[in-house]
C-alpha positions as CSV (number, residue, x, y, z in Angstrom):
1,X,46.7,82.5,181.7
2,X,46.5,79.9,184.5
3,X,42.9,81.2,185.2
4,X,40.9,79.5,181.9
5,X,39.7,76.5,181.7
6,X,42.5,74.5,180.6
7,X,40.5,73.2,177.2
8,X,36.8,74.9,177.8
9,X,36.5,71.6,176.6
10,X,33.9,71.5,176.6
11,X,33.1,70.2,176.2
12,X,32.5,69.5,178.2
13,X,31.4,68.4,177.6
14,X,28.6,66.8,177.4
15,X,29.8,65.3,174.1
16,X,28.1,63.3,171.8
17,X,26.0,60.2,173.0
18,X,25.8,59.2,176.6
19,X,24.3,56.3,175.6
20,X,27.3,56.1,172.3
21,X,29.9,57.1,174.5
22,X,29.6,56.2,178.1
23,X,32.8,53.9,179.2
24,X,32.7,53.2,182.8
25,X,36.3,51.6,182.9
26,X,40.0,52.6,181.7
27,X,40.4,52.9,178.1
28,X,43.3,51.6,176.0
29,X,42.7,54.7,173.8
30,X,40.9,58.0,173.2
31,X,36.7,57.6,172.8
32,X,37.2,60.5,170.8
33,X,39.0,63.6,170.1
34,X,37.5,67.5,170.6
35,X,38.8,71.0,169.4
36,X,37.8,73.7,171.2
37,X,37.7,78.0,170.6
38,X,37.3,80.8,172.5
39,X,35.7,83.7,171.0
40,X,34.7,87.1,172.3
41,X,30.9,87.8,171.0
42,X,29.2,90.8,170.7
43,X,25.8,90.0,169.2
44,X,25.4,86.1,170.7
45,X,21.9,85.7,168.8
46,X,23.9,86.5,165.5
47,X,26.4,83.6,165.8
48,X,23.9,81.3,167.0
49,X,22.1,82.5,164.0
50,X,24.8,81.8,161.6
51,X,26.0,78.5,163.4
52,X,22.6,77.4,162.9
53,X,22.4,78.2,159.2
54,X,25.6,76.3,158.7
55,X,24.4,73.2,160.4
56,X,21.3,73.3,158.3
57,X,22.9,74.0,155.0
58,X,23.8,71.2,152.5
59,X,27.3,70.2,153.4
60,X,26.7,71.0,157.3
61,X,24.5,68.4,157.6
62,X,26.5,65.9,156.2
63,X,29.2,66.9,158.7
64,X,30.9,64.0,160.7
65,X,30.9,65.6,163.8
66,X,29.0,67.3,166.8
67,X,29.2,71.2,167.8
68,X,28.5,72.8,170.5
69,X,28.0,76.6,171.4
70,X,28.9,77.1,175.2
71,X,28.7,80.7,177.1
72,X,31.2,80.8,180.0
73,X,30.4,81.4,183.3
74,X,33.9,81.7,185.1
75,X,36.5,82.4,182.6
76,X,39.6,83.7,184.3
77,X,41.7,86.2,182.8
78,X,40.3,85.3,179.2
79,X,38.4,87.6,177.4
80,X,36.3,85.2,175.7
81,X,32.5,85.3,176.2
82,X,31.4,81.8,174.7
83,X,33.2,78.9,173.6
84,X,32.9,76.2,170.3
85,X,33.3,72.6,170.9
86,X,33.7,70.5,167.7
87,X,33.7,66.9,168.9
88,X,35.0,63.7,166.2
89,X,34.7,60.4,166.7
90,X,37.8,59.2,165.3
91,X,40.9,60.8,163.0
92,X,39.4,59.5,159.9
93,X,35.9,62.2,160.8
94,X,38.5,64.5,161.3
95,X,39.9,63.8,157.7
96,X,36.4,63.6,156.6
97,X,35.2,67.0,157.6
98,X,38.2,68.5,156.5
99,X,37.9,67.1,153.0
100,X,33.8,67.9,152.9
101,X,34.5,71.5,153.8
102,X,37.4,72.5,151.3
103,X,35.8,74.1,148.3
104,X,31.9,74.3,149.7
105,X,30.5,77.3,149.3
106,X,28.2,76.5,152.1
107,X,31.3,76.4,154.2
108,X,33.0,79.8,153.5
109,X,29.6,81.7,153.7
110,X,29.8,80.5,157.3
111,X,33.3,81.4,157.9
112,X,32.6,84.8,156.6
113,X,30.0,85.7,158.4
114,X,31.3,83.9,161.5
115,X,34.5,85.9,161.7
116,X,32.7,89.0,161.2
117,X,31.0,88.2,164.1
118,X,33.5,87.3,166.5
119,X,37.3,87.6,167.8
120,X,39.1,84.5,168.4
121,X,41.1,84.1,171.2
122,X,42.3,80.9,171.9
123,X,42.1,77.1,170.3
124,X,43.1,73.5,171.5
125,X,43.0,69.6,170.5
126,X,42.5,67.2,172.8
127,X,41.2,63.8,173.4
128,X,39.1,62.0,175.5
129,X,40.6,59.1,177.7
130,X,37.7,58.2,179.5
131,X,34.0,58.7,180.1
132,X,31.2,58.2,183.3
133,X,28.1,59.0,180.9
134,X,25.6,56.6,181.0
135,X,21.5,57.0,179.9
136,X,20.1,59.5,182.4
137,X,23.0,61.3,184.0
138,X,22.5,64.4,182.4
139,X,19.1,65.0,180.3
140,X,18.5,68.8,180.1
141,X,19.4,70.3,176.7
142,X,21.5,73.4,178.9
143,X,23.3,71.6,181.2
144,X,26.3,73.4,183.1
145,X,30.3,72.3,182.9
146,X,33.2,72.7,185.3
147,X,36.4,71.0,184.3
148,X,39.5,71.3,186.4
149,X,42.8,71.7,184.2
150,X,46.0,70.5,185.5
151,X,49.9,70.1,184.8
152,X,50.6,66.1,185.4
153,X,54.5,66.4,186.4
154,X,54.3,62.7,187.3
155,X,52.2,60.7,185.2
156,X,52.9,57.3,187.0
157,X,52.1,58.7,190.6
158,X,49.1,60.9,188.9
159,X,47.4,58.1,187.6
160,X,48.1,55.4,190.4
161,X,45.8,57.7,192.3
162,X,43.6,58.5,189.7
163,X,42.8,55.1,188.8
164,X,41.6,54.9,192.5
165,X,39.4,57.5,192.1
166,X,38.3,57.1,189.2
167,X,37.1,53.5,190.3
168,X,35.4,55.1,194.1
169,X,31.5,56.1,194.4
170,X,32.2,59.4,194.5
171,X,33.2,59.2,190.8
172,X,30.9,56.8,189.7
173,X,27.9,57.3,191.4
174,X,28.5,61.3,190.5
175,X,25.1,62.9,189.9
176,X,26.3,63.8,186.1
177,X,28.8,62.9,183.7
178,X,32.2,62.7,184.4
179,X,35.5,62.5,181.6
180,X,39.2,62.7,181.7
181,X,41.3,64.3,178.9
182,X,44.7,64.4,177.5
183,X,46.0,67.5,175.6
184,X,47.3,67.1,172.4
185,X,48.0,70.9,171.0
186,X,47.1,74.1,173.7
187,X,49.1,76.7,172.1
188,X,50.3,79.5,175.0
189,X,47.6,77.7,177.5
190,X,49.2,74.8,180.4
191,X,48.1,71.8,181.6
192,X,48.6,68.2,180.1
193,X,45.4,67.2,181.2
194,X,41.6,67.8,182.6
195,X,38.8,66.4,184.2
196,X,35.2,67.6,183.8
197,X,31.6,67.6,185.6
198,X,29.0,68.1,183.8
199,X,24.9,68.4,185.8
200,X,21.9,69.6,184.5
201,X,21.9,73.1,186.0
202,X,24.1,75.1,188.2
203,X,22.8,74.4,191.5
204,X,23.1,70.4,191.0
205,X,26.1,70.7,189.6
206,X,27.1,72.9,192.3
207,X,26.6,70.9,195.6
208,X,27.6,67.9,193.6
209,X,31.1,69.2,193.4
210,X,31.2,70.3,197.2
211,X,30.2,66.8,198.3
212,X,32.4,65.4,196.1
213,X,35.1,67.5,197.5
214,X,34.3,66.6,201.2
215,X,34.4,63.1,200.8
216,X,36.6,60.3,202.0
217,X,37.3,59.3,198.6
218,X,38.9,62.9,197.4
219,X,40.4,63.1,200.8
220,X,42.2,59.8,199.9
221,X,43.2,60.7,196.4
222,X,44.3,64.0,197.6
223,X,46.4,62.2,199.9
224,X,47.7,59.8,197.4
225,X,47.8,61.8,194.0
226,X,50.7,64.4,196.1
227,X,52.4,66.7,193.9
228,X,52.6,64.4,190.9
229,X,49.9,67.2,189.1
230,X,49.5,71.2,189.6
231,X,45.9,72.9,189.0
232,X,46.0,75.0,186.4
233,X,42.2,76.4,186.5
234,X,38.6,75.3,187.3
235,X,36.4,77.1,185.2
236,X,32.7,77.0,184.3
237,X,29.8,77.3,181.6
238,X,27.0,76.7,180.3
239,X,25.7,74.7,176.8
240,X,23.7,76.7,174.7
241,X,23.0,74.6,171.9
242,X,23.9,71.2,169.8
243,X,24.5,70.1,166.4
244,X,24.7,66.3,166.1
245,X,25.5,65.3,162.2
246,X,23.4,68.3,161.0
247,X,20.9,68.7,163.3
């Protein structure tokens, strides 16, 4: 269980906007909130297929939110063979997309042929705390995702050091995007929190990482951030393709 990406979330996330989104500092709140599922696919083409017929139908274009199809890379001991990302920008989208979706026909055609299409391991809710996105830090339309999940056991100590890091060059002047995020609902997976990389392709993403962890800055928060959080996983994968609002 401990080897999954503690949220797949994916997100990862490469979320909605850089340009929307991107928030450099500490936030008071979440940016915005993300659900993610695990599913085991057989015939990939087919979901896509069907994902992309929702989006396109009537109601799915007037969805509040953004999806994303993601096929893992490293994936532990799940099972699962892609992931769904389904990011809101607020509780009221949520509320919104719940409310568009009860009673469309558009919506259970989709979940029909969906679930005929797939087994559904695992889900989550979390949100996102904060966000290194700006203009130009990722720009392919398949970039690739690691987050690390972890157990924060001492969220005063965690974040003393976190804040430092969060604040260093390695984190900021990260070839990619960079966000933290807070659980809200995992189910039978652990870990209160993550952090994820996203790059444009494998091998950036790659040696980003492994500079980043051979720095004096992660030697400093590894040093300082203790045993006030336990690693849960560090897991990978890939985007395969986004729905922003219907499109």
């Amino acid at each position: 269980m401990k080897n999954l990406i503690t949220t797949v979330y994916a997100a990862v996330l490469l979320l909605f906007s850089a340009s929307t989104y991107a928030d450099d500092h500490a936030s008071s709140g979440p940016l915005f909130y993300g659900q993610s599922i695990g599913v085991i696919a057989s015939d990939a083409p087919a979901v896509l297929a069907a994902m992309n017929k929702w989006r396109n139908s009537a109601t799915g274009q007037k969805a509040p939110n953004t999806v994303v199809l993601l096929q893992n890379i490293v994936n532990g001991d799940y099972r699962s063979t892609h992931g769904i990302n389904i990011f809101y920008p607020n509780g009221a989208a949520m509320d919104a997309a719940a409310e568009l979706y009860a009673g469309s026909k558009d919506w259970a055609a989709f979940q029909g042929a969906f679930q005929s299409l797939v087994e559904t391991e695992w889900e989550n809710t979390y949100a996102i705390m904060r966000a290194k996105a700006n203009a130009g830090d990722v720009s392919s339309t398949t970039p690739v995702t690691i987050v690390y999940g972890f157990t924060v056991t001492d969220p005063a100590g965690f974040m003393s050091a976190f804040d430092k890091m969060w604040n260093s060059d390695v984190i900021q002047k990260f070839p990619g995007a960079v966000y933290l995020g807070q659980n809200i609902a995992t189910g039978t997976m652990p870990g209160t929190h993550f952090v994820t990389f996203v790059a444009d392709t494998r091998g950036k993403l790659t040696e980003a990482i492994m500079a980043m962890q051979s720095s004096k800055d992660m030697a400093t928060y590894l040093e300082a951030v203790g045993d006030s959080r336990e690693i849960e996983a560090i897991n990978m994968f890939s985007e395969l393709q986004r729905w922003s609002n219907g499109s």
